[in-house]
C-alpha positions, 0 to 999 in steps of 0.5 A: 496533455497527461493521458488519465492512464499516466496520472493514475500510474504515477506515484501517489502519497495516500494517508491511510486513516486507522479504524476504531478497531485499529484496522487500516482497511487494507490487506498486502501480498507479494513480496521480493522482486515483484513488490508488495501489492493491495490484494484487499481494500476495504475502508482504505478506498476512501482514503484513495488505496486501490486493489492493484496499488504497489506500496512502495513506501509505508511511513518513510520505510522502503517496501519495494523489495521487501519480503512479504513477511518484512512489509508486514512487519513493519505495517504491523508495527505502525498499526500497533503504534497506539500514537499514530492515527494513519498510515502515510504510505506512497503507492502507485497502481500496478495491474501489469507487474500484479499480472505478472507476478500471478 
């Protein structure tokens, strides 16, 4: 049997839905070697974004050795996207690099 512990660990695609006011409920730090992390969640979490989640893709775009100022960036550029409703971004939860990383 799979522990719990390797199921939340494994890579998950989440679609994030936007906000009325454009938002996607989430904020980001990080970057380079480290990965990008979910510093922030707000209405992310009920789409299944976690604090502690290393985006590694956002909407087919490779995060895991982005700047912080290139993830942005590119979140930025789909959240301005007035035609997409969400975000498809592929996560995985990552406390041990986070605490590494701090």
């Amino acid at each position: 049997p799979i522990a719990f512990s390797e199921l939340l660990s494994s890579p998950r695609t989440i679609v994030v839905r936007k906000q009325s006011s454009g938002s996607v409920g989430f904020k980001v730090n990080g970057g380079n070697a480290i990965g990008i992390f979910v510093s922030g969640v707000s209405a992310a979490s009920r789409d299944g974004l976690q604090k502690m989640d290393q985006l590694l893709e956002a909407n087919g775009k490779d995060l895991r050795h982005a700047t912080a100022e290139e993830a942005i960036t590119v979140l930025q550029d789909i959240i301005n996207n007035e035609k997409m409703g969400s975000i498809v971004v592929v996560a995985q939860f990552n406390p041990k690099q986070v605490s590494e990383s701090a």
